[in-house]
C-alpha positions, -999 to 999 in steps of 0.1 A, spaced: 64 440 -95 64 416 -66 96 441 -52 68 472 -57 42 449 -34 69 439 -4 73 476 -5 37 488 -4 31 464 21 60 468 40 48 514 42 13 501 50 24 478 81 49 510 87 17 534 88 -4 507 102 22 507 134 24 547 133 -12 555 135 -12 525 167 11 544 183 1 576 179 -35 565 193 -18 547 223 2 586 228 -35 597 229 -49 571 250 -18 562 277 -49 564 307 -77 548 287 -81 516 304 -112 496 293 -121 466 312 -132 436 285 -156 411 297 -141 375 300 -172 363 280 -164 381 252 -129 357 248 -140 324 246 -116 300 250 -111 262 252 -94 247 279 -69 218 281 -53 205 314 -38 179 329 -67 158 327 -67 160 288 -31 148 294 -8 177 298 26 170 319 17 196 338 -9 225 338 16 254 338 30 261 307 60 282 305 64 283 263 46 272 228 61 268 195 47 254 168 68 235 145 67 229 105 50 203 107 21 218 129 24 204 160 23 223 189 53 226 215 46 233 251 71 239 278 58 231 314 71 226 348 74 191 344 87 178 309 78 191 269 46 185 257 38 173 220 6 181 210 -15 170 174 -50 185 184 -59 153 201 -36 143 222 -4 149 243 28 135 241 51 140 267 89 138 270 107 144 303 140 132 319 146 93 329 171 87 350 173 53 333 184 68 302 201 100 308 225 109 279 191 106 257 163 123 276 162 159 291 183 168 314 155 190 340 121 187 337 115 222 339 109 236 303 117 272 301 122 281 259 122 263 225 137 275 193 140 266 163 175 274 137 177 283 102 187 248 97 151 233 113 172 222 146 148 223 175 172 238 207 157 235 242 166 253 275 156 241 306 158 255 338 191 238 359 195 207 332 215 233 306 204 236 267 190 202 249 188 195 209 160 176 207 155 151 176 118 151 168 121 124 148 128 99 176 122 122 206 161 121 220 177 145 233 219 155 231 226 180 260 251 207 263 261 221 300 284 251 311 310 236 334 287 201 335 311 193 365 297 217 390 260 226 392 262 266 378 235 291 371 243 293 339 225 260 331 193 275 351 183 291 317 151 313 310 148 321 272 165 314 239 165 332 206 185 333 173 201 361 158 204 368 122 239 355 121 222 320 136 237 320 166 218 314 196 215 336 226 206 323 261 192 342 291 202 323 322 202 333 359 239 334 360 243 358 327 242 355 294 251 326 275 263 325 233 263 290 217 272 285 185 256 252 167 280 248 140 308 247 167 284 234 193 308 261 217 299 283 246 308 321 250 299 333 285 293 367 290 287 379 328 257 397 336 258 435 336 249 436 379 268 406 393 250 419 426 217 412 401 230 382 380 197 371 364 195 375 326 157 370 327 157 377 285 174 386 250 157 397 221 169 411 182 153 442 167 147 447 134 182 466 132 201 439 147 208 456 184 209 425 208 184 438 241 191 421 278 163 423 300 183 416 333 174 416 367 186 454 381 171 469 337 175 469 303 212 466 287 224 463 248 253 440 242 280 448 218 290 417 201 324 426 197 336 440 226 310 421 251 304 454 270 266 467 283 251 497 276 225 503 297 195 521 287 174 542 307 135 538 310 135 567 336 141 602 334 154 605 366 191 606 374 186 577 397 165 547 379 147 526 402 141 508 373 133 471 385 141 440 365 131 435 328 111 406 324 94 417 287 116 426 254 96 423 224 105 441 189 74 442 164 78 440 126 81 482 125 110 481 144 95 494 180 106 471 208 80 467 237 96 465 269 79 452 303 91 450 337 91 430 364 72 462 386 45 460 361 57 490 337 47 488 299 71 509 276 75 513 237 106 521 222 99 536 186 120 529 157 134 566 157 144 560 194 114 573 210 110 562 244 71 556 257 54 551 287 18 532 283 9 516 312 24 517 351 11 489 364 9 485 404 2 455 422 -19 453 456 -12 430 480 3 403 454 33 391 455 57 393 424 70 357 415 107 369 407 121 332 411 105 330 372 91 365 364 69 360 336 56 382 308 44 375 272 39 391 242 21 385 210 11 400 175 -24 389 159 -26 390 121 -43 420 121 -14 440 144 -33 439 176 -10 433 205 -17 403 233 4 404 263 9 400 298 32 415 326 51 399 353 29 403 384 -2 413 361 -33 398 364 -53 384 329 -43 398 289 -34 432 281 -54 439 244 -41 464 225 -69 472 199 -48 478 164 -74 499 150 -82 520 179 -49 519 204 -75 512 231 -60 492 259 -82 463 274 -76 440 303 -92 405 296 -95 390 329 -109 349 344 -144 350 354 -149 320 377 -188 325 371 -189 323 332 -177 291 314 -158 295 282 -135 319 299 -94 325 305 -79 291 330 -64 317 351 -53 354 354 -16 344 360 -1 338 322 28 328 316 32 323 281 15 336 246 19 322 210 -2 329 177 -4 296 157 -3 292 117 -39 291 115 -45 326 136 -54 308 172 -39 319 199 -27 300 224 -27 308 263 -7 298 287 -11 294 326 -5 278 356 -39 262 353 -36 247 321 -33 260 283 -63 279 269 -74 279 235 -87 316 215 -99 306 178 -99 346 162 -124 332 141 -154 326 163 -179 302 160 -202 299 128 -236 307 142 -245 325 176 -270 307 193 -296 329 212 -319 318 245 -345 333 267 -334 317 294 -289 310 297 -283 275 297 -251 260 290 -265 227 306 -275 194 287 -310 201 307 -337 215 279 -355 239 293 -392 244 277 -385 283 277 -360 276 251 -377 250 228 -386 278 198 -416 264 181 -422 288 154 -406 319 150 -405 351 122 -384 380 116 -402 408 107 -395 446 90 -378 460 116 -355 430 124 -376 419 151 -379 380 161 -411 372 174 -412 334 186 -431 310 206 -419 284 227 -432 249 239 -448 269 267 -468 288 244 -458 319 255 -450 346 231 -421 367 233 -404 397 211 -367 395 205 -348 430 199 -312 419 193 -294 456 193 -304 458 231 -304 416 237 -340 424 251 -370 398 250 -400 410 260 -433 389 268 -471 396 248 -500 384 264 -532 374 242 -560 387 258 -591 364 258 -618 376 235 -643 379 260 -651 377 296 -666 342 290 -635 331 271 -611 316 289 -576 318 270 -551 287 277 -541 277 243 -503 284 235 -492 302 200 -486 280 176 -481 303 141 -466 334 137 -463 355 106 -463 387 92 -471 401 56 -464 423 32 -482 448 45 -460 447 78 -494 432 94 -479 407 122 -502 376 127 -504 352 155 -524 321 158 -535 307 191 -559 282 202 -594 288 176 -584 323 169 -562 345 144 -549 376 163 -533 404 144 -512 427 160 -519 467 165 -481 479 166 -492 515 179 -511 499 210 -494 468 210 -531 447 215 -545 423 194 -579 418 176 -589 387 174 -608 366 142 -625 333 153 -611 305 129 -630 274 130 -595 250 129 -563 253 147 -537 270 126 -499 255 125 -491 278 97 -498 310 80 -489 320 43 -499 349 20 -509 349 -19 -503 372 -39 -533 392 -38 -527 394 -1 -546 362 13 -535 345 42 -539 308 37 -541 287 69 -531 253 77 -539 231 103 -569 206 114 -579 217 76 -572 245 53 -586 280 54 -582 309 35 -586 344 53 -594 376 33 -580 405 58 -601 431 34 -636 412 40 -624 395 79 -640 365 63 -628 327 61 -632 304 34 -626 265 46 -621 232 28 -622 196 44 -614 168 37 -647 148 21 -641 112 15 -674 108 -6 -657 134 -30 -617 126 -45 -615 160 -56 -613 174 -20 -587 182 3 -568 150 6 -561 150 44 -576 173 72 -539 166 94 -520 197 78 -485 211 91 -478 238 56 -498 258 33 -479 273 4 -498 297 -18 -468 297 -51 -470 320 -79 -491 304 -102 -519 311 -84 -523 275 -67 -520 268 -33 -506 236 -20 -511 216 12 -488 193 32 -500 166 53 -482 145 74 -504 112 67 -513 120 29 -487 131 12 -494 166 -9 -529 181 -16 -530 209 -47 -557 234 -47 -570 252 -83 -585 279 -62 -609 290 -95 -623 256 -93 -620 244 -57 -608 214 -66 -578 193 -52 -552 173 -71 -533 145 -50 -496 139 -46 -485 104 -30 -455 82 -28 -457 52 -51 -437 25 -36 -439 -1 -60 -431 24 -89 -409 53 -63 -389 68 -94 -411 103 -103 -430 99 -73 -427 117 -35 -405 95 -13 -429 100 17 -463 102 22 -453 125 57 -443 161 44 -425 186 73 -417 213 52 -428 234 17 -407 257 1 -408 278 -34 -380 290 -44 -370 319 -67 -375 304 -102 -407 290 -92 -395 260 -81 -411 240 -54 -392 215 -24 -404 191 -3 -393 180 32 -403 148 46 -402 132 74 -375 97 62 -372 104 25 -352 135 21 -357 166 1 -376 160 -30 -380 189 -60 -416 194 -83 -411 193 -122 -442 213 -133 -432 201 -168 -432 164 -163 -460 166 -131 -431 146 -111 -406 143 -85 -370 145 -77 -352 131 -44 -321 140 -29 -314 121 1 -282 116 25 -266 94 -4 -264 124 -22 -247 142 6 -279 156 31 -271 153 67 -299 138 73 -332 128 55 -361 147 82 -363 180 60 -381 203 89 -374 238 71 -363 255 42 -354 285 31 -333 302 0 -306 326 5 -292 356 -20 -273 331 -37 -296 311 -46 -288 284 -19 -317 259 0 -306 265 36 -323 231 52 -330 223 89 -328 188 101 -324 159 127 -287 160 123 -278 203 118 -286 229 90 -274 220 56 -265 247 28 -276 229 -4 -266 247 -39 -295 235 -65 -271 240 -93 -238 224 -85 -258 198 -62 -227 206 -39 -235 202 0 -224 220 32 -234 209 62 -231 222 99 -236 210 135 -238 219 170 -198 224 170 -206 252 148 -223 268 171 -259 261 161 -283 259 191 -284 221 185 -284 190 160 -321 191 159 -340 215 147 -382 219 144 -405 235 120 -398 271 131 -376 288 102 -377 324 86 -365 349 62 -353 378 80 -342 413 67 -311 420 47 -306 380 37 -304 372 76 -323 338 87 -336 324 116 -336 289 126 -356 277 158 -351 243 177 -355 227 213 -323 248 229 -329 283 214 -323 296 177 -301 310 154 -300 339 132 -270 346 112 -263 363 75 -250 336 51 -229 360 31 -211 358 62 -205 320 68 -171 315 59 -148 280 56 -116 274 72 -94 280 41 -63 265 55 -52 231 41 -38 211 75 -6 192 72 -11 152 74 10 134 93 19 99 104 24 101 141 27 67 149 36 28 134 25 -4 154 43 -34 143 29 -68 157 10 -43 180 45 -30 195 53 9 189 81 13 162 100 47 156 88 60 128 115 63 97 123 92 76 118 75 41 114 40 40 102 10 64 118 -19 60 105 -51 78 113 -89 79 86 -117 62 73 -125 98 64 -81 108 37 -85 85 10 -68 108 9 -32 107 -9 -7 125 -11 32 116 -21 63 133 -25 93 121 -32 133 122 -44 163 104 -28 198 127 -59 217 123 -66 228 156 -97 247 152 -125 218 159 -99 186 156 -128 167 160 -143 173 125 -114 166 110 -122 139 83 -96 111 68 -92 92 42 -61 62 38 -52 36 11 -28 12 17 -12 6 -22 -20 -32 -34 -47 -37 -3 -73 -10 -9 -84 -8 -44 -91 29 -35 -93 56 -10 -109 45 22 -127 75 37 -132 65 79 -146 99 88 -130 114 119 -114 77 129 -75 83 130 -58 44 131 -61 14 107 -47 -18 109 -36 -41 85 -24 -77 95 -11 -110 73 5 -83 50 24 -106 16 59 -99 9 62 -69 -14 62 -30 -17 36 -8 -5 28 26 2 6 42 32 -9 68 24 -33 94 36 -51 123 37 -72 146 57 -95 179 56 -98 204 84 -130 211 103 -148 229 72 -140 203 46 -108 216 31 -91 185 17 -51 179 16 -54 160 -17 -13 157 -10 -16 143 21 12 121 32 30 88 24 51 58 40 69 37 16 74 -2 34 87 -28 21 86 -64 38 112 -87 31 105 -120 11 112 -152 31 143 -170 22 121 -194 -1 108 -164 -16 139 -146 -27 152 -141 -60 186 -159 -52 166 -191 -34 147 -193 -60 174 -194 -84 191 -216 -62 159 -243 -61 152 -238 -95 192 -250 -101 190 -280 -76 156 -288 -93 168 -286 -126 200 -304 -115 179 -333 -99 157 -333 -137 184 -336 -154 204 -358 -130 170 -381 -133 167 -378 -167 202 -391 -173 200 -418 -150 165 -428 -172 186 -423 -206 211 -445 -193 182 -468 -178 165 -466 -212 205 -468 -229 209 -500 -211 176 -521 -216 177 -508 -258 211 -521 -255 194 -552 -238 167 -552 -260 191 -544 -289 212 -577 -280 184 -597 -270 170 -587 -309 202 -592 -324 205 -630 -311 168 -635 -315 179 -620 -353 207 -644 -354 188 -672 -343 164 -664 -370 192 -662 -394 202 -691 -386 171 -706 -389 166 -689 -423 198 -702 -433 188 -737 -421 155 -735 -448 178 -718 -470 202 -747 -472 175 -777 -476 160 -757 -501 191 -759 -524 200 -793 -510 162 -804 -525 174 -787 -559 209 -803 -562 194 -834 -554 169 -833 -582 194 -825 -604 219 -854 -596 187 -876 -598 183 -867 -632 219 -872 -645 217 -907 -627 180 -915 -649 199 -905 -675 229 -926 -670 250 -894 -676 273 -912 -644 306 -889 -657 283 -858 -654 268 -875 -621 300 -877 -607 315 -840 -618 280 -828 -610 282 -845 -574 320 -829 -566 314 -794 -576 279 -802 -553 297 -816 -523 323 -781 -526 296 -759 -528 283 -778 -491 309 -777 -479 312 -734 -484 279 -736 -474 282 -753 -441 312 -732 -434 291 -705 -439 265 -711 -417 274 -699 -387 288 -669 -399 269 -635 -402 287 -620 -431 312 -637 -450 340 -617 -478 325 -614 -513 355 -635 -521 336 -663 -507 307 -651 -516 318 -652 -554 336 -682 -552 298 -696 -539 280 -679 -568 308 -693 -596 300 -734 -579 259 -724 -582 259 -712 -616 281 -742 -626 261 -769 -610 227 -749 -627 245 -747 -662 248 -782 -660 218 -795 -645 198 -775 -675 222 -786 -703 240 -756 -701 207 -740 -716 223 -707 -707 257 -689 -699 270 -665 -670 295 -641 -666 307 -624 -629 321 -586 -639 339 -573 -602 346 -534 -607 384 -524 -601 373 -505 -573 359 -535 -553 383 -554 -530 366 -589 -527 390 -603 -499 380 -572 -479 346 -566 -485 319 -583 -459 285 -589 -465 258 -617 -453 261 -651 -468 240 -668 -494 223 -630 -502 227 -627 -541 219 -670 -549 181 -666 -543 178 -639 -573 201 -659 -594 181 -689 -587 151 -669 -599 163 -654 -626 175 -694 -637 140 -711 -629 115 -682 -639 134 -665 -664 157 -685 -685 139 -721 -680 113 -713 -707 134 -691 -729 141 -706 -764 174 -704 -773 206 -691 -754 198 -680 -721 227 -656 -704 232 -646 -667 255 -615 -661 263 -603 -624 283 -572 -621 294 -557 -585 304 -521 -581 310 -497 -552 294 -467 -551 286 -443 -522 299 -463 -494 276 -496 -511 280 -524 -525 260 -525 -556 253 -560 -572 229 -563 -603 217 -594 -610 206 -595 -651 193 -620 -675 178 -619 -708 145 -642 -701 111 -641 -706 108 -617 -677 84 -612 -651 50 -611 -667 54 -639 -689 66 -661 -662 40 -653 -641 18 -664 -668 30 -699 -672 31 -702 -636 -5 -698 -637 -12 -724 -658 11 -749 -646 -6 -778 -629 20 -782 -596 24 -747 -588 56 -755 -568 61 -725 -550 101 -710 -539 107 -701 -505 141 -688 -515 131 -648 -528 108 -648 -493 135 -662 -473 159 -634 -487 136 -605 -483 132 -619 -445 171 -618 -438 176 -584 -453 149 -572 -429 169 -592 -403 204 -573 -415 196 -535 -404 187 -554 -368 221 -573 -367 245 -549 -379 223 -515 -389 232 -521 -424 191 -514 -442 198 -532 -479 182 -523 -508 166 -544 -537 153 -529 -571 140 -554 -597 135 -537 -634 118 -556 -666 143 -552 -695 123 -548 -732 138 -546 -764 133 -521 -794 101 -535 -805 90 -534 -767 90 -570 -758 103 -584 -726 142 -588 -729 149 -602 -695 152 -589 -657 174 -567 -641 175 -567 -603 202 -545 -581 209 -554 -544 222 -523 -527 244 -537 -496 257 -508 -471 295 -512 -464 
């Protein structure tokens, strides 16, 4: 399928081409002369900053920007600016190598190759505006670096024209091939083109030649019949898409060479009196989009046109007189851009042709292209009637007819309607009706016009009229210093006023619109009063005013400009500050759309509603197309071609959908079926990246920048050249700007103080009709972290930190190590001390005891048991005082203690009881340790509180063990036991009380301190079978 459509398309262009020629056949000697005026053109020179104002070649690259060759350096050019590269002697092996640009090509592989005329051929980086040059014999200065043009053929090799002969290079091999020129009495190559069938043409300086390849031998071809050709140089190759080459000469011939080898004549050119430049002979040519041809001959004054439709020939030529019009009749160069504009250029500057012309035509009685307003012009109201006929008044008054087939205006003079009325008041309403009745109002009178004797009868009004509408039963309705209603049928008028005794009356008497709508009402617009509504059955007036404390439902200004009903019935109001506002008949209230919403500009002057059901408004700030249903805007300006930004109350309807727009510099009518957008989407690019306001080469993917670059400047470009200056942006620089940031037609931002991080620039752009590239363009930077910011720093610090933590926090464990182990010794020989001191009460304590006892046996006279008693007494002291300054002594010791203790006890209570000491087999008492004096205490309690008051045989047993890394020790006797004793001690008149079970408990407390050991004491009450106290059991658990 899409083969089938290359191939229909590619017999169309064929047949397209045919029928061209064939015309041209028929039309060789028609030569029409085209106005200048009718190609308008914008000029840029050097003062918009162009190297130089002759331009010698244009190429547009993919990106969009424009290329210009010119006698002094290249050009770059966005559609605001210029930037210019030329040769600096500085920095040659970099920069161009003559600053005389002669062609520009690009390769299959997007290589930009440059010839220049004496400096060789140059490939030129666009990226960062260097150059690399390659010369023929660089050691001597040769011809063959003097080079004219450049192509590349299908194979991609490139072929140079030069004024020495004709040059091959190819890029892969970056190699000259010289071939010499086919007259070496002629040498110059002036240019080499590629048909469609892959001949290679040289226009030289004595014809035309084709080169074999292979062999490297001319041909010439013949452009004359005549045995001798006279044929002067050729200056002009150019092969179209059917496979005709167009051939130009130096002498001013025009030729065509048809695909089937056709040779045709279609223009001799001769110059008078003007001399050929043949130093650089010039000729262009060009192919519009829709096939017509645009070219110029060496030695040829202005544009040949070649009409593709008719084959007529035109010459467009300067006009000094007319602004808007070619730079210059000497042309040197032609090129048709992506977007259809074609761009011309000469040796006074480069002239742009946009194919598409201007929006809207503006139309004047008087030509002024100055910024002077001229009263003639300034349309005050204005109507298009039947016949297409604009009829119009201007601030003089005057009223004037506008035919726009012939372009004439003709003048109408109101007659006045007497001899002793003096006419001097100026029209100020025109209108004409259904009935194709035209109506004028002027001064105090309504004139009608009498098309067959072009007069006008006259109808005295009693108010001056600014506007005239008609009902629907034909009623014009007038309004003015009041409102009136004229009935053609009766001639009479019908008035209403403004009666401030009565609220039911016309609200205002200062009236700019009366608008009779369908449902049989009439309303009336005033500019101090808001909106007055007339029931004509009743006469009666409703009132419509802003409410500004309560504005929603209300009008949004009391000053109304404009009235408008559309097709559904609907009615819009223009104001004067507060926008267009819409009538809900449902809801009796009001709707507002204002510049928030996308108006231009909130002083609504006219409206009017076009086939599509579009509001076409007039403002202080252009015309704005307004779709009720979408709520979509498009809005237009004086660069459209409208007669000016602001506009006044004169607006119309027209025939076959046109409308007509009126304001201080002349009006407009146009169709609006025929107001077409720029379709094309424009590239974006970043042209340009300030850092710390120095100029930075712009990088192909990423920008990478050090901490301290942190302020960045951008500028940037949409390359649509058709009105640059409406281009609109929008950027968003990723973690800054929450969102896009749209800064109109404003092209740079700047950002400074930027954090370390990633970011991406980016932005976008629409061309001159609002066409967005939602693509756009992007830069990805990246500044660099400061060393104390980085990853590995961080790491680093975060090491030394926790090295220093941990470094402190040893050195305060060894700090808190050494004042526990301070605190620790100072405890334990505080402990000891205490010990000691315990041991010190111990030791009286027992002392007191043995004492008594030996007392008694001495009251007694028992002096043998005295004595015995006294010896085992002094023994046990002795142990005792060995013991004291000991911490822990062996249990052998310890038992040997014990065995002395029970003794001395057994006797001193007349051995009222027995003992017995059990050591387990798995006990080593010479080896085990354990604190002095610990198991005597219980003993002695067991003796005093257990056995004293037990009747009958009293027995002691103490049994040690090991067990679990302990020393286990229970202590049990078979006395009255605990509850008993604590009974009789009660009741017992001295209450002695022991220190020697408080002392204990104190040192084993004092133990874990000393040596860590944490003893353990368990005291059980032993019962017998009946469940009567048997004794006490108590265990002392002693860690080992």
């Amino acid at each position: 399928m899409l083969f089938r459509q290359k191939l229909h398309h590619s017999v169309r262009v064929f047949l397209k081409y045919c029928g061209l020629m064939f015309v041209i056949i028929l039309s060789v000697r028609s030569w029409g002369q085209v106005r200048s005026g009718e190609l308008q053109v914008d000029r840029l020179s050097a003062k918009n900053g162009l190297s130089h104002n002759s331009i010698l070649c244009i190429w547009q690259d993919t990106d969009g920007f424009l290329w210009l060759g010119t006698k002094d350096g290249l050009n770059k050019y966005d559609g605001y600016a210029f930037t210019v590269y030329k040769p600096d002697p500085a920095d040659p092996a970099n920069t161009l190598g003559h600053n005389w640009i002669s062609g520009i090509c690009r390769d299959r592989k997007g290589r930009m190759w440059v010839t220049t005329l004496g400096g060789g051929l140059h490939l030129f980086d666009r990226q960062t505006g260097k150059t690399t040059a390659y010369r023929i014999d660089p050691v001597r200065i040769s011809l063959r670096n003097a080079m004219l043009s450049i192509i590349e053929d299908k194979q991609g090799i490139l072929w140079i024209a030069s004024r020495e002969g004709l040059n091959r290079f190819d890029p892969e091999t970056r190699k000259f091939t010289l071939f010499p020129s086919p007259n070496q009495e002629k040498p110059d190559v002036y240019t080499v083109q590629e048909d469609r069938q892959g001949r290679l043409w040289v226009g030289a300086g004595d014809g035309l030649y084709q080169l074999n390849r292979q062999t490297g031998a001319y041909s010439r071809f013949r452009l004359s019949q005549n045995q001798a050709d006279t044929t002067t140089g050729v200056s002009l190759v150019f092969p179209d898409p059917s496979g005709a080459v167009w051939i130009g000469t130096v002498s001013g011939q025009f030729y065509r060479l048809t695909a089937a080898g056709e040779l045709q004549k279609i223009y001799d050119y001769q110059p008078k009196g003007r001399e050929i430049n043949r130093f650089y002979p010039f000729g262009a040519l060009q192919m519009d989009k829709a096939g017509n041809l645009w070219g110029t001959l060496s030695g040829l004054d202005g544009l040949i046109h070649v009409n593709a439709a008719t084959g007529q020939l035109a010459r467009v030529l300067a006009n000094p007189t007319q602004a808007g019009g070619l730079s210059s009749n000497t042309i040197l160069s032609l090129y048709f851009d992506r977007e259809g504009i074609l761009w011309v250029g000469t040796d006074n500057g480069l002239d742009k042709h946009v194919a598409q012309p201007k929006k809207f035509r503006t139309f004047q009685l008087v030509a002024n292209n100055t910024i002077v307003r001229l009263p003639e012009n300034s349309i005050r109201t204005i109507c298009q009637d039947h016949s297409g006929v604009i009829w119009f008044s201007n601030d003089l008054g005057e009223l004037y007819s506008f035919h726009r087939q012939t372009g004439r205006y003709q003048r109408y003079f109101l007659e006045p309607a007497s001899s002793s009325h003096v006419f001097n008041d100026g029209v100020t309403a025109i209108y004409e009706d259904r009935a194709r009745q035209l109506w004028v109002s002027a001064g105090l009178y309504l004139h009608r016009l009498d098309r067959k004797t072009g007069s006008f009868a006259q109808y005295r009004c009693q108010i001056r009229v600014r506007c005239i509408r008609e009902d629907a039963t034909g009623k014009l309705w007038l309004a003015g210093r009041g409102l009136a209603c004229f009935d053609p049928k009766t001639q009479q008028f019908t008035y209403y006023h403004h009666d401030p005794k009565n609220p039911n009356s016309l609200g205002d008497e200062s009236l700019v619109v009366a608008l009779p709508t369908r449902d049989g009402t009439v309303w009336a617009a005033s500019t101090r009063k808001g909106l007055s509504r007339l029931q004509p059955s009743t006469g009666q007036f409703m009132h419509y005013q802003p409410h500004y404390q309560h504005a929603s439902g209300y009008l949004t200004d009391k000053d109304i400009r404009s009235l408008y009903e559309d097709h559904r019935g609907q009615l819009w109001v223009g104001t004067n500050q507060g926008g267009l506002n819409r009538y809900d008949a449902r809801t009796d209230s009001f709707s507002t759309f204002t510049t928030n919403d996308g108006l231009p500009n909130n002083h609504i002057v006219g409206i009017v509603e076009d086939k599509d059901e579009n509001l076409w408004l007039s403002t202080n700030q252009g015309i704005c197309r307004f779709n009720p249903k979408t709520k979509t805007y498009r809005n237009y300006d004086e660069s459209d071609g409208l007669q000016a930004n602001e506009f006044f109350d004169a607006c119309a309807t027209g025939v076959n959908g046109q409308l007509v727009f009126g304001g201080p510099n002349g009006f407009n009518i146009f169709d609006p079926s025929k107001i077409h957008d720029n379709p094309l989407i424009p590239p974006v690019r970043i042209t340009r990246v300030q850092i710390q306001n120095d100029a930075e080469q712009l990088p192909t993917e990423t920008l990478e920048l050090p901490y301290q670059e942190n302020d960045l400047s951008f500028d940037f470009v949409a390359l649509n050249f058709i009105m640059p200056e409406k281009n609109q942006y929008a950027y968003q620089l990723t973690s800054v700007d929450k969102g896009w940031v749209y800064c109109g037609n404003r092209r740079f931002v700047s950002y400074t103080n930027l954090e370390s991080g990633e970011y991406v620039f980016r932005v976008k752009a629409s061309n001159n009709d609002g066409v967005w590239n939602e693509k756009g363009t992007q830069l990805r930077i990246i500044i660099q972290s400061p060393f104390w910011q980085t990853w590995w720093f961080r790491g680093l610090l975060l090491v030394l930190i926790s090295g220093i933590i941990y470094m402190g926090l040893q050195y305060r464990i060894r700090q808190v190590k050494r004042q526990e182990s301070q605190k620790t010794a100072f405890n334990k020989q505080l402990a000891a001390m205490e010990m000691q001191a315990l041991r010190a009460q111990m030791n009286p304590h027992f002392i007191f005891n043995s004492l008594n006892s030996i007392n008694r046996f001495i009251m007694k006279n028992e002096s043998e048991k005295a004595s015995d008693y006294l010896a085992k007494f002094s023994k046990l002291i002795r142990l005792i005082l060995h013991h004291s300054s000991m911490p822990v002594v062996t249990l052998e010791s310890e038992l040997e203690s014990l065995q002395l203790y029970l003794t001395l006890e057994s006797l001193r209570f007349d051995d009222q009881f027995t003992f017995s000491i059990h050591v387990g087999e798995e006990v080593e008492p010479a080896y085990t340790e354990l604190p002095p004096m610990i198991i005597q205490p219980y003993v002695e309690n067991a003796i005093w509180h257990g056995l004293m008051h037990k009747e009958g045989g009293g027995r002691i047993t103490i049994d040690w063990q090991v067990e679990k890394g302990a020393l286990i020790c229970t202590i049990e006797d078979n006395g009255i036991g605990r509850k008993k004793s604590a009974e009789l001690k009660s009741k017992s008149a001295t209450r002695t009380k022991s220190l020697g079970m408080q002392i204990t408990s104190n040192r084993l407390k004092l133990s874990q301190l000393l040596d860590g050991r944490q003893p353990t004491v368990h005291i059980q009450d032993l019962v017998d079978p009946d469940g009567e106290p048997a004794g006490t059991s108590v265990t002392v658990r002693i860690p080992i």
